[in-house]
C-alpha positions in Angstrom: 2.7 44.0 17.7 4.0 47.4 15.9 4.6 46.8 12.3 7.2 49.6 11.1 4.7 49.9 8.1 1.3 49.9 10.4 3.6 52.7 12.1 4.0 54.5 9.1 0.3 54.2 7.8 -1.2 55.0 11.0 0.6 58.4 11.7 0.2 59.8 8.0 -4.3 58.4 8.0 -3.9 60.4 11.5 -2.2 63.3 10.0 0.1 63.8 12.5 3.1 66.3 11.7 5.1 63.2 11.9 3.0 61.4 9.4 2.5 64.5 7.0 6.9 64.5 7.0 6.5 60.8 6.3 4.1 61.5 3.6 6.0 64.0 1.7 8.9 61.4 1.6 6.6 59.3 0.2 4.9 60.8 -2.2 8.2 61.6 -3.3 9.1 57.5 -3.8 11.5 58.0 -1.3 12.1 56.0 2.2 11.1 57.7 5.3 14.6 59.0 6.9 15.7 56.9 9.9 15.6 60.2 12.4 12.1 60.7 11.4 11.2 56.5 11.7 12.6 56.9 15.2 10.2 59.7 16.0 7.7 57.8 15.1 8.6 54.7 16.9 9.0 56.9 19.3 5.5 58.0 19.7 3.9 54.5 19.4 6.4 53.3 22.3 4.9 56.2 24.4 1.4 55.7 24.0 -0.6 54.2 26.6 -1.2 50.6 24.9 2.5 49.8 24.6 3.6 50.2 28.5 2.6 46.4 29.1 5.2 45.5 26.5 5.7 45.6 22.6 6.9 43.6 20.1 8.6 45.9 16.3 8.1 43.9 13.1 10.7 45.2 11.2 12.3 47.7 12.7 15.0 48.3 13.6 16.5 47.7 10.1 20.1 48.1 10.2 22.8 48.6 12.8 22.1 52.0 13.2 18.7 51.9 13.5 19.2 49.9 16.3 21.5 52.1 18.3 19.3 54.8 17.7 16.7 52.0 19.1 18.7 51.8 22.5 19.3 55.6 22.7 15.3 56.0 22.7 14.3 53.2 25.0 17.0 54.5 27.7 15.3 57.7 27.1 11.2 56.3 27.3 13.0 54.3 30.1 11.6 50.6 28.8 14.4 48.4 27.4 14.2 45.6 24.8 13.5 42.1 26.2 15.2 40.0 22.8 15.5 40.3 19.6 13.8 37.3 17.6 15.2 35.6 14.4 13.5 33.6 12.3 15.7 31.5 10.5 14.3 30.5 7.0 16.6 29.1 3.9 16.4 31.6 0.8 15.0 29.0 -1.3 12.2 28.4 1.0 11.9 32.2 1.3 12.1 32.8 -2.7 9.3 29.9 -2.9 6.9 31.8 -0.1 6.8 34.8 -1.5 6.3 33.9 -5.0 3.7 32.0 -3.4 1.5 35.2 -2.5 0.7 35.8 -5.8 1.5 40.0 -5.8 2.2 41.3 -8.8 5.6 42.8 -7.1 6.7 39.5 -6.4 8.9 38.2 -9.0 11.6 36.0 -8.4 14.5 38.9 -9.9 13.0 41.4 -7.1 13.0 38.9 -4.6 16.5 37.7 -4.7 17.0 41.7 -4.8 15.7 41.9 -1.6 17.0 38.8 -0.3 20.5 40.8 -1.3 19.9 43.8 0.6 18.6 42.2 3.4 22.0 40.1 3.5 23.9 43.5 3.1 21.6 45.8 5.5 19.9 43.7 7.7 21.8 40.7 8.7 24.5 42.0 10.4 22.1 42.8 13.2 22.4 39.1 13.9 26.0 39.4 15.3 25.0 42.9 16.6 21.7 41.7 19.2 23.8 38.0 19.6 27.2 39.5 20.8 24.6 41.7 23.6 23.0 38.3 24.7 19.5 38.9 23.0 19.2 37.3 20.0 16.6 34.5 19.6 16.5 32.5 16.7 13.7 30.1 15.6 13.5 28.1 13.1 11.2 29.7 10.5 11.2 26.7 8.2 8.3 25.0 9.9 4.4 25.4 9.6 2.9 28.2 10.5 1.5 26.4 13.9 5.0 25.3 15.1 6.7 28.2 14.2 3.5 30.4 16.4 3.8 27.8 19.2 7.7 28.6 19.1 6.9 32.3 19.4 4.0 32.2 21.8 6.5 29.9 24.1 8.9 32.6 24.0 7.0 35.8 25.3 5.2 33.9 28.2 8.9 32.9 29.2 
C-alpha cells in the first residue's frame, strides 16, 4: 500500500528532484501541487515492487486528481482495479479521531476537515460509482471486520 504521505516523505528523505520540489512547497506550509503529486505517484507506480499490483491511501484526492490518475495509468499501462470506500458516520469519525489523542486533533479542526472532505473529496464517490468501480464498506465496524471486508476484496 502507497500512502500519498509515505510518497511524499520517501521522495524528499531520498532527495530526489521530485522530493526536493516537494520540500520547498513544504517548507513553505504550502500543499504539494497536484502536477508535481502525480509525478511522484508516478514514480512509485513504476518502480519494480508495484507491478504485482498497488493499492493509494489517499490519493487521488479530488476529481481532478483522479483524471490526472487515469491519464497516468493509460500511460504506465496498468489500470485501476476499484476504488474502495469506507463508509463511516461523522459522529463516529469526530469520536475516532479525538480518540488518538494528537494535539491537532480538536473537535473544531476536525469537523473542518470533515467539511472539506465533503466539499473536495466526496464527489469522487459519484465520480469512481458512475465508471462501475466504486466499493464501499462499511467502516463502522471493528477493526477485524472491517480488515476481513478488505482482505475479502483484493483476493476477489
Amino acid at each position: 500500500m502507497f500512502l500519498q504521505g509515505d510518497i511524499l516523505r520517501a521522495a524528499v528523505a531520498s532527495g530526489t528532484e521530485l522530493g526536493q520540489k516537494a520540500q520547498s512547497y513544504m517548507d513553505r506550509g504550502e500543499l504539494v501541487p497536484d502536477a508535481l503529486i502525480l509525478d511522484l505517484v508516478r514514480d512509485r507506480l513504476s518502480q519494480p515492487d508495484a507491478q504485482e499490483g498497488w493499492i493509494l491511501d489517499g490519493f487521488p484526492r479530488n476529481v481532478e486528481q483522479a483524471k490526472f490518475l487515469d491519464e497516468l495509468l493509460a500511460e504506465i499501462e496498468q489500470s485501476c482495479d476499484c476504488v474502495v470506500n469506507l463508509e463511516v458516520p461523522d459522529e463516529v469519525l469526530v469520536a475516532r479521531l479525538l480518540g488518538r489523542g494528537r494535539t491537532d486533533d480538536n473537535e473544531e479542526v476536525i469537523r473542518t476537515r470533515l467539511a472539506v472532505y465533503r466539499n473536495q473529496t466526496a464527489p469522487l464517490i459519484d465520480f469512481y460509482r458512475d465508471r462501475q468501480q466504486l466499493v464501499s464498506i462499511d467502516g463502522n465496524q471493528s477493526i477485524e471486520h472491517v480488515g476481513a471486508a478488505l482482505r475479502q476484496l483484493i483476493s476477489s
